[in-house]
PALUMVEX-504508 format. One line per 10 residues: number of its first residue (from 0); their letters; for each residue x, z, y of C-alpha. Coordinates in Angstrom, 1 decimal, padded with zeros to 4 digits. Example, Ala and Ser with C-alpha at 12.3 -4.5 7.8 and 13.67 -1.06 7.14 Angstrom:
! residues 2
0> AS> 012.3:007.8:-004.5 ~ 013.7:007.1:-001.1 $
This chain:
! residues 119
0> XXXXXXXXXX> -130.2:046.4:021.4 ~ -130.9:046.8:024.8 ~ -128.6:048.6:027.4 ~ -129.5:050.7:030.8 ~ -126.2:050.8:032.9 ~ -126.4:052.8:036.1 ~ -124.0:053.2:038.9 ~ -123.5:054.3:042.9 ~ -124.1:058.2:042.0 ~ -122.0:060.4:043.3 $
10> XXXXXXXXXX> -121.1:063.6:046.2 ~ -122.9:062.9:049.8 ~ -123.4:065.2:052.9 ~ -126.7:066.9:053.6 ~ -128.8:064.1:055.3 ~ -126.8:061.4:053.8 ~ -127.5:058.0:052.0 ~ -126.6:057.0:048.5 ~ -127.8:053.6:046.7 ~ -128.0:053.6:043.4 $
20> XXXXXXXXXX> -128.3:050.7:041.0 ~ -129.4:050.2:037.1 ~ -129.0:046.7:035.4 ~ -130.5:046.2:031.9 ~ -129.2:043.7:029.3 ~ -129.5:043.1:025.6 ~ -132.6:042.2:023.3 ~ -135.1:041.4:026.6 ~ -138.2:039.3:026.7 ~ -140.1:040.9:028.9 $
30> XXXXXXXXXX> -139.2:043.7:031.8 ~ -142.2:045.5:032.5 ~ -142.3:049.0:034.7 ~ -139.1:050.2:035.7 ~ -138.2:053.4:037.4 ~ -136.1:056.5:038.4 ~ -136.2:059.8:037.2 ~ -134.2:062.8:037.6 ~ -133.5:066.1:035.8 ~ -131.4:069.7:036.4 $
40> XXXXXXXXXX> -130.3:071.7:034.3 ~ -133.3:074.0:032.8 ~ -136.0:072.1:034.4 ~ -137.8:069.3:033.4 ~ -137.3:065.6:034.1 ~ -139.3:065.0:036.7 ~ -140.6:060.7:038.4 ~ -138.7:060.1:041.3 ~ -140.2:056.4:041.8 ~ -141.7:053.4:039.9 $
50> XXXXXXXXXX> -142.2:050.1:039.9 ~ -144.2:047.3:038.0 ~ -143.1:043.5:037.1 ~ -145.3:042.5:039.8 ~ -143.8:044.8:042.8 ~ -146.4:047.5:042.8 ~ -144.0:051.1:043.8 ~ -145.1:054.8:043.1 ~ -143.3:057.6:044.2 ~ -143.4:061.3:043.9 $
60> XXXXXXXXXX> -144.7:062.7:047.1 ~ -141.6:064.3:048.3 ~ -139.3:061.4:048.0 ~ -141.9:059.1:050.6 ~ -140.3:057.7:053.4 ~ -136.6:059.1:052.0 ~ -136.5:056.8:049.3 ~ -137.0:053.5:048.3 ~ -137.5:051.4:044.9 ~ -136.7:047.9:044.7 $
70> XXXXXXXXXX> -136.0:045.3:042.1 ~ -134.6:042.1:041.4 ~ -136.3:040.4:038.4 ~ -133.5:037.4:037.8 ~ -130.8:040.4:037.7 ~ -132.8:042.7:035.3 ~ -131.9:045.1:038.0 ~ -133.7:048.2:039.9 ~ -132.5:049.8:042.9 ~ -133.1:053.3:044.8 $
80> XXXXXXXXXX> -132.4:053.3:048.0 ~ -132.1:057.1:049.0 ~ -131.8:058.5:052.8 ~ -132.2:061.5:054.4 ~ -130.5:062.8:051.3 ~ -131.2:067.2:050.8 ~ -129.4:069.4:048.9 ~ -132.1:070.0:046.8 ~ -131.9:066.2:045.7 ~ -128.8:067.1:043.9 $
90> XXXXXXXXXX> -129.6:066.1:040.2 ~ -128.8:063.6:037.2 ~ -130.7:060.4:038.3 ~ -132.0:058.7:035.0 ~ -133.2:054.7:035.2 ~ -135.9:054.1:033.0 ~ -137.2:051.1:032.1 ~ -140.2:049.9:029.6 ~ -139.4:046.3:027.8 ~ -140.7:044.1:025.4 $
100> XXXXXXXXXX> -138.3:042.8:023.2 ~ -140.0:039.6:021.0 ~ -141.4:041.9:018.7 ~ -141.9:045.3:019.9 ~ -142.4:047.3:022.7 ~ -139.6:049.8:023.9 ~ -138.9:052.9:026.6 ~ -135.2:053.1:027.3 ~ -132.9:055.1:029.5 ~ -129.9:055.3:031.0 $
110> XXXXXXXXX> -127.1:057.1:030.3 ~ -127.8:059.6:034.1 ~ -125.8:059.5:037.1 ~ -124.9:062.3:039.0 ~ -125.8:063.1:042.7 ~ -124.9:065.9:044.3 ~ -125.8:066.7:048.3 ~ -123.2:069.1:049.7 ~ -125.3:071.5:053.0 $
């Protein structure tokens, strides 16, 4: 079995910074593309940023130059570094990771975090 376990959601100002942090354990061979996603309530979950084994980062166009992906490959770990937080950030932030596990390939996610920017 393979867990996602995220953590550092939670309420920030309007302009604000939060980090937030998603460490993966279990069944893992390989960690491929990781990433961050987020969701509302009635909308759909929508990329906030990516990025590959190899360092390669993609981000939804209105989270460039606010936010930042990182990861560190002997933790199993991805980070997003978020500044210049907006209300309109305010969401359930989902990690996502894709992983090969010995014998098949998997997508998992975590469990959500919440972030909420108070204007």
């Amino acid at each position: 079995q393979v867990q996602l376990v995220e953590s550092g959601g939670g309420l920030v100002q309007d302009g604000g910074s939060l980090r937030l942090s998603c460490a993966a354990s279990g069944r893992i061979f390989s960690l491929n593309t990781m990433g961050w996603y987020r969701q509302v309530p009635g909308k759909q979950r929508e990329k906030v940023a990516t990025i590959t084994s190899g360092g390669t980062t993609s981000y939804a166009d209105s989270m460039k130059g606010r936010f930042t992906i990182s990861r560190a490959n002997a933790k199993n770990t991805v980070y997003l570094q978020m500044n210049s937080l907006k209300p309109e950030d305010t969401s359930v932030y989902y990690c996502y990771a894709a992983i090969w596990s010995g014998r098949e390939h998997g997508d998992y996610w975590g469990q959500g975090t919440q972030v909420t920017v108070s204007s």
